[in-house]
N, C-alpha and C positions, 0 to 999 in steps of 0.2 A: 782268603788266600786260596791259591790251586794245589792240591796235591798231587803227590806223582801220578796217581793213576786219573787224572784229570777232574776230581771230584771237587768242588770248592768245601772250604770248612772256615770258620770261625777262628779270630785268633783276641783271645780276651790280652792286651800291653796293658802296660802301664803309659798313661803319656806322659813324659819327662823333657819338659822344653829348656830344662837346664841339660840334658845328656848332650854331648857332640852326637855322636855315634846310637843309631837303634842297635839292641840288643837282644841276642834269642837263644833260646836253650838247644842245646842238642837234638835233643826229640822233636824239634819243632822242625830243623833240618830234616832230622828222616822220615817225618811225612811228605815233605817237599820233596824228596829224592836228590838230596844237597852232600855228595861227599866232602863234609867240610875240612878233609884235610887239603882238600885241594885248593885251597881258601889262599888271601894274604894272609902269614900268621903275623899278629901282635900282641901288645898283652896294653889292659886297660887300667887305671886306678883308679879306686873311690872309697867311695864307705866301706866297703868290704874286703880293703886291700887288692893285692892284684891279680887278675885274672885274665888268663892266658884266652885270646881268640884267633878265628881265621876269619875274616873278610871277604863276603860272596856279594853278588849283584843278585837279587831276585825281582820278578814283579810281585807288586802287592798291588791292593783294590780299595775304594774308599769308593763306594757308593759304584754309579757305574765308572769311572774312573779309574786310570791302573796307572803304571809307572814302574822303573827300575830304578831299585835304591841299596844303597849299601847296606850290609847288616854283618855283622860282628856275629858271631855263630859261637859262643862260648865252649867251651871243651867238658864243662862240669853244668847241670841245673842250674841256672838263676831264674828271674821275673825275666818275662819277657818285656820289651820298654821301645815307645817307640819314642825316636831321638830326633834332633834338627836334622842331620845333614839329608841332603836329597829331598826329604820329606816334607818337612812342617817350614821351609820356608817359601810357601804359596798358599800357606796354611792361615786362619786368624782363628780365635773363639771369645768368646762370652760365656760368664759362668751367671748363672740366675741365683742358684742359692748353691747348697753343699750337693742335691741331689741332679741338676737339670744345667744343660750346656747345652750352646750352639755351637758347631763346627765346621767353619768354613773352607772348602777348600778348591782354591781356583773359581769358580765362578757358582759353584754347588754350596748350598748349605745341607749337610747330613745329619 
């Protein structure tokens, strides 16, 4: 991912091909320079009961590959998780064992 001051950095998600929606902690917002009140607010439910967010458009990167995707910007710390919508569906994978995956996406394997 790019950060505000134009630096790229690492973002360890969780992949969640059951989430609708990717998911991201606050702090993850102010490295990006994301006033996430300025977001769609909504609030989400799951395991952990519900949790209030704002709804931003950012680009992310998968290899040399970028895009703008919806992300749900939580108001409190959770996992950060990347979800179907926008994302994973141009996406495929294969898992080898518990440690090793291929990840396809669009015409790139990463």
């Amino acid at each position: 991912m790019k950060a505000a001051d134009g630096m790229f950095f690492e973002l360890s998600v969780l992949f969640d091909t059951g989430a609708d929606v990717s998911l991201f902690s606050p702090s993850v917002a102010r490295l990006l320079g994301v006033d996430i009140e300025h977001g769609t607010r909504g609030f989400l439910s799951g395991l952990g009961g519900d949790l209030e967010v704002l709804v931003h458009r950012i680009p992310v990167w998968i290899g040399d590959d970028s895009r703008r995707i919806r992300v749900a910007f939580a108001t409190r710390e959770v996992p950060n998780i990347l979800g179907r919508l926008d994302m994973l569906k141009d996406a495929s994978w294969n898992f080898f064992d518990e440690r090793y995956f291929a990840f396809r996406y669009g015409q790139k394997t990463v």
